[in-house]
C-alpha positions in Angstrom: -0.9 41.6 9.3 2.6 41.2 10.8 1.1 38.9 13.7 -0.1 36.4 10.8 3.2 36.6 9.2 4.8 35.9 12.1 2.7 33.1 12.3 3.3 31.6 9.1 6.9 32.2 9.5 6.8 30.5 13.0 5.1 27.4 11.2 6.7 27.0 8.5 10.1 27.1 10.6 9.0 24.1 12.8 7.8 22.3 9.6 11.7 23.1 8.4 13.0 22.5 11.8 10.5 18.4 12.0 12.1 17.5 8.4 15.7 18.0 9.3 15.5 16.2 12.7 13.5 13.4 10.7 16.6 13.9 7.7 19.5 14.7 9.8 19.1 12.7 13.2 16.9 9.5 12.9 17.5 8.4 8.9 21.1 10.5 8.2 22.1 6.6 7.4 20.2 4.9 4.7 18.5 1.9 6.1 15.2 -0.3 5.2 12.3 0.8 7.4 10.8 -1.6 9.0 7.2 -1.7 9.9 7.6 -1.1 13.9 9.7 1.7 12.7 6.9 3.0 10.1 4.2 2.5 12.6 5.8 4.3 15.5 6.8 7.6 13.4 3.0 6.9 12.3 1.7 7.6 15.8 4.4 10.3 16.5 2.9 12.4 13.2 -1.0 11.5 14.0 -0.2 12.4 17.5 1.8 15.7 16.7 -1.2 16.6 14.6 -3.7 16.2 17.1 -1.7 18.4 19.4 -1.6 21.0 16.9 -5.2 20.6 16.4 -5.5 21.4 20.4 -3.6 24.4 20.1 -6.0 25.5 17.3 -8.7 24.7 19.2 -8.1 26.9 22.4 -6.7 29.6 20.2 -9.4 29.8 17.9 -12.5 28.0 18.7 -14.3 24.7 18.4 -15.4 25.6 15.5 -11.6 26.1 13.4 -10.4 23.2 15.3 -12.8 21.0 13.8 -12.4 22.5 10.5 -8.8 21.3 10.8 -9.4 17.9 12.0 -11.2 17.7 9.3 -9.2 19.1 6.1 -6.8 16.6 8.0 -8.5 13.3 7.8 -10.3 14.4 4.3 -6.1 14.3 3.7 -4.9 11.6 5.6 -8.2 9.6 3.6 -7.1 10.4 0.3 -3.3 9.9 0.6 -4.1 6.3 1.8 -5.1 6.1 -1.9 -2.2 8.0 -3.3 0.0 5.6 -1.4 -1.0 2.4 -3.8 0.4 4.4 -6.6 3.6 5.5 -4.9 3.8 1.5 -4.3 3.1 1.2 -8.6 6.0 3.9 -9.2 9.1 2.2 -7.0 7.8 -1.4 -8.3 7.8 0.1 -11.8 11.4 1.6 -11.2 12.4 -1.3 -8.9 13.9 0.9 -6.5 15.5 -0.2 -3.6 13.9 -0.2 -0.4 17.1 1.2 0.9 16.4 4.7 -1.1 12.8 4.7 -1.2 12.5 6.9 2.1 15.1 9.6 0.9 12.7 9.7 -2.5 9.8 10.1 -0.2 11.4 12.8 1.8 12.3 14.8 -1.3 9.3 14.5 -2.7 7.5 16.1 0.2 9.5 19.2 0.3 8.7 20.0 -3.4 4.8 18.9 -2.0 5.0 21.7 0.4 6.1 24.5 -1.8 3.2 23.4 -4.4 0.7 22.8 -2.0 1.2 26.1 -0.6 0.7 27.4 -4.3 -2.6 25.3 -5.0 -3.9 26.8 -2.0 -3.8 30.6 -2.2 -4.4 30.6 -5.5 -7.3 28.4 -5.0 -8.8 30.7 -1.8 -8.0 33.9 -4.5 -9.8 32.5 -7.0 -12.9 31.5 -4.9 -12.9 35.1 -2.9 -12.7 37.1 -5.6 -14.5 34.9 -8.0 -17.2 33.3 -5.9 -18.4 31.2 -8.7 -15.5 29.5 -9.2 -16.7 27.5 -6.1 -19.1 25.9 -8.3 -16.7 25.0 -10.7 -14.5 23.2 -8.3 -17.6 21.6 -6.9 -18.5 20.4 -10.1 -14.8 18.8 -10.6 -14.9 17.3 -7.0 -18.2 15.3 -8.6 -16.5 14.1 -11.9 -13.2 13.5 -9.9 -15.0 11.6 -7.5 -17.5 9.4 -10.1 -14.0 9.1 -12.3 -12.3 7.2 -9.4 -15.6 5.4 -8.8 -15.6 3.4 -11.9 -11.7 3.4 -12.1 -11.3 -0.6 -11.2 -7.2 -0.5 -11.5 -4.3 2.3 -10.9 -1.7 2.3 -13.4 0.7 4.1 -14.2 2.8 5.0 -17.4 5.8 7.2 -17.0 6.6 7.2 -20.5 3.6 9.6 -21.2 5.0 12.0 -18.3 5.5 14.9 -20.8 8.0 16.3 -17.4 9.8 13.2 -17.8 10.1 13.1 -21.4 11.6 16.6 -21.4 13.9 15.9 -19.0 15.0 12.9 -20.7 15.4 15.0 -24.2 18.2 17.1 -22.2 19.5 15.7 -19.6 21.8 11.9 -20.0 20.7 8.9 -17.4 23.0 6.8 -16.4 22.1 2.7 -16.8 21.5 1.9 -12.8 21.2 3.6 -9.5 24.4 5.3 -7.8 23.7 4.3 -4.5 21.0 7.0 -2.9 22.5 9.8 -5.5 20.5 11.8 -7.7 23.3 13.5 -9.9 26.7 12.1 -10.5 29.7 13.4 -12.3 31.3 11.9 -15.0 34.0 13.1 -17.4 33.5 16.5 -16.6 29.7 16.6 -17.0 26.6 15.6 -14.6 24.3 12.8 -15.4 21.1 12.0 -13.4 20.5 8.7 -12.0 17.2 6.8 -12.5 16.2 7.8 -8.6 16.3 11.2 -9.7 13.9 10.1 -13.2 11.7 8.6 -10.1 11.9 11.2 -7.8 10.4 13.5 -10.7 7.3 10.8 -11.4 6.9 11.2 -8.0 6.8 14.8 -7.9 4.3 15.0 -11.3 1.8 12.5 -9.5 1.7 14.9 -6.6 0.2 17.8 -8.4 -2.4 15.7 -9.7 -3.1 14.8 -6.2 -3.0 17.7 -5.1 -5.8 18.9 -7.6 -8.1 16.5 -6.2 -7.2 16.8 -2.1 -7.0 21.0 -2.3 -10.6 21.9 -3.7 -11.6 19.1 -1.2 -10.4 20.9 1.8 -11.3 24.0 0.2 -15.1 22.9 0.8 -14.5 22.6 4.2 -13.3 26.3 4.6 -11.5 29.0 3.3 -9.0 29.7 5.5 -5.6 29.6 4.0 -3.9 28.6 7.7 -5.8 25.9 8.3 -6.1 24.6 5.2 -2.4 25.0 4.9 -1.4 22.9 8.2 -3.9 20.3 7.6 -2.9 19.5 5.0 1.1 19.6 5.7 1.0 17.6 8.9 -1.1 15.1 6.4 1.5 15.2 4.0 4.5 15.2 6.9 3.2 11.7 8.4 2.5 10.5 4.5 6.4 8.3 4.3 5.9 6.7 7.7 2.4 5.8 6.7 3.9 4.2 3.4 6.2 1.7 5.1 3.5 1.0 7.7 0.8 0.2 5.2 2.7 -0.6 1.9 1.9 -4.4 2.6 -1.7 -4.0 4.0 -3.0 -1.5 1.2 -4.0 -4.1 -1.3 -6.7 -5.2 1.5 -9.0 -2.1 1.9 -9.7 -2.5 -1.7 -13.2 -1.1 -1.2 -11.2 2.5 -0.1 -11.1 4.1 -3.1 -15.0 3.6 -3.6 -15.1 5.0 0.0 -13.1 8.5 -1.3 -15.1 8.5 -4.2 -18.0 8.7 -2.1 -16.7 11.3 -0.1 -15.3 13.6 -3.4 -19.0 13.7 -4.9 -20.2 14.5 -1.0 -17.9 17.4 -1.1 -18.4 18.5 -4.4 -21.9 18.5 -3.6 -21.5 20.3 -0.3 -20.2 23.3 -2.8 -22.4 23.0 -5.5 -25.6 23.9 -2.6 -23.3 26.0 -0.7 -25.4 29.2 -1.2 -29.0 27.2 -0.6 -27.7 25.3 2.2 -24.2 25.2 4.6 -23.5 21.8 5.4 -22.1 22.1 9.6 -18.3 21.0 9.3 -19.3 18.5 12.1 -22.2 17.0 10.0 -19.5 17.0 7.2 -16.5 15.3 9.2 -19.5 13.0 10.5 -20.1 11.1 7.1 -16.6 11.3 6.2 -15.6 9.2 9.1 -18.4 7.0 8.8 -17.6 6.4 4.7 -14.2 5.3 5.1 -15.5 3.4 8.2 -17.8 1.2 6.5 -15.2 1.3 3.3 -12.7 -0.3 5.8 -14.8 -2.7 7.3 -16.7 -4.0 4.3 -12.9 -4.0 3.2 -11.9 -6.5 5.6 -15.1 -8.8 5.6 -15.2 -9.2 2.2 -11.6 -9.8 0.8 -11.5 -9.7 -3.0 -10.6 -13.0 -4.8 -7.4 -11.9 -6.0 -6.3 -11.3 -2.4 -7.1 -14.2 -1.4 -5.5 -16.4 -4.5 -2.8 -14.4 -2.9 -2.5 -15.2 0.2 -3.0 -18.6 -0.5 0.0 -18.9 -2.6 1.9 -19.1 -0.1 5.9 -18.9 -1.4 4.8 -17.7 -5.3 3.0 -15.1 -3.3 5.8 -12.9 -4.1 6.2 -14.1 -7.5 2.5 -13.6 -8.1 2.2 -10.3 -6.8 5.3 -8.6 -8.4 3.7 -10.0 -12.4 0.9 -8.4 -11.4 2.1 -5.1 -10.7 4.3 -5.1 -14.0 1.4 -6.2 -16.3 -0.7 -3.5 -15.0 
């Protein structure tokens, strides 16, 4: 018992240790990231990950290691999706792209604590409840035929009953103040709109969450794995923003691929007492869904892409009244 809380203390101090580097050293000034930027803190995340991964896999087995690898990329998969509406929330807000990355990076440490949450409470529930695994097998299904047939994301944070609270008690100030959250003002503190998004982004995560946990979950039940999978996921999840921010409205087929791959898992539950799907079957057709999701993605651009990128100049223009009228 004291060798796994060693371990999880160990952990969860490098986790610490990786944000205030990122934080403290390489974005302390506020700056636009730019896509080499994005795509080389992309690599160093993925490639950090699959070192980890290594590590796992000489000190526990083949077996664990691919169990991580793939609660990771079942992550990784459905964050791509997640991303899009991240993209929806700072075009709602029109936030700078100057404070966008400090949002991010907030967002994530409130991610980890709940995360953490979602996940031994998840594992309780299914060891000392067994048949709660057929319940979130069940939801994995509906979740997964629900984002199926969901053609657009939108998003309304004036139904955010979070956000409306917060709004009821606490005064807003009329613009941003700079990369601020609070401000003080004649003796009292008012919140600035980053903080109003900061909170969206914070709501949407736990919905997230409620989708990408039971999903590892199928995979296995072990709360360390689970647990780093899913935080180096969510560690690389800024970088991957800027990289793909401008790319994300081409794999439009995706989110059919992760629907695909929800029902898969939920289904992997719901026969997990007639038949044990092998984790490398499992991590098999998830790789080769958002494969094919990707590809078909690419050779068949959807027409509203294209009208896009045909626009030329207006492209912009075209682009930014869609993403308000939605």
């Amino acid at each position: 018992m004291s060798n796994q809380v060693l371990l999880w203390v160990a952990f969860n101090i490098f986790v610490l240790a990786m944000l205030a580097l990122d934080l403290g050293v390489f974005h302390r000034k506020a700056h636009v990231v730019k896509i080499k930027e994005a795509l080389l803190w992309s690599a160093f995340w993925i490639v950090l990950s699959l070192l980890f991964n290594l590590v796992v896999y000489f000190w526990r087995g083949p077996e664990t290691a691919l169990e991580f690898l793939t609660g990771y990329l079942i992550e990784k998969s459905l964050s791509l999706d997640n991303l899009f509406v991240f993209l929806l929330i700072f075009s709602y807000f029109r936030v700078p792209s100057l404070y966008q990355h400090k949002v991010l990076f907030c967002g994530i440490l409130g991610a980890l604590i709940m995360r953490a949450i979602f996940i031994f409470t998840g594992v309780t529930l299914i060891e000392k409840f067994h048949w709660v695994i057929y319940i979130f097998g069940a939801f994995l299904v509906l979740s997964g035929v629900k984002m199926g047939l969901q053609k657009d994301k939108e998003i309304h944070p004036e139904r955010n009953p979070v956000l409306r609270l917060f709004r009821r008690f606490v005064p807003v100030t009329d613009g941003y103040e700079d990369s601020k959250f609070l401000i003080k003002r004649a003796g009292r503190y008012l919140a600035t709109p980053l903080l109003i998004v900061l909170l969206v982004v914070e709501t949407t995560d736990v919905i997230f969450a409620v989708d990408s946990i039971p999903a590892i979950l199928a995979i296995t039940l072990d709360t360390f794995i689970v647990y780093t999978s899913n935080v180096f996921a969510i560690l690389g999840l800024r970088a991957l923003y800027f990289a793909l921010a401008g790319l994300m409205r081409m794999f439009h087929y995706l989110h059919y691929g992760l629907s695909s791959i929800l029902v898969f898992l939920g289904v992997k539950m719901l026969i997990s007492q007639i038949y044990k799907v092998p984790v490398g079957i499992a991590l098999g057709v998830i790789a080769c869904v958002l494969l094919i999701s990707i590809i078909v993605s690419i050779i068949r651009p959807c027409q509203e892409e294209a009208v896009l990128m045909s626009t030329g100049p207006n492209r912009e223009k075209t682009e930014s009244n869609r993403v308000h009228h939605s």
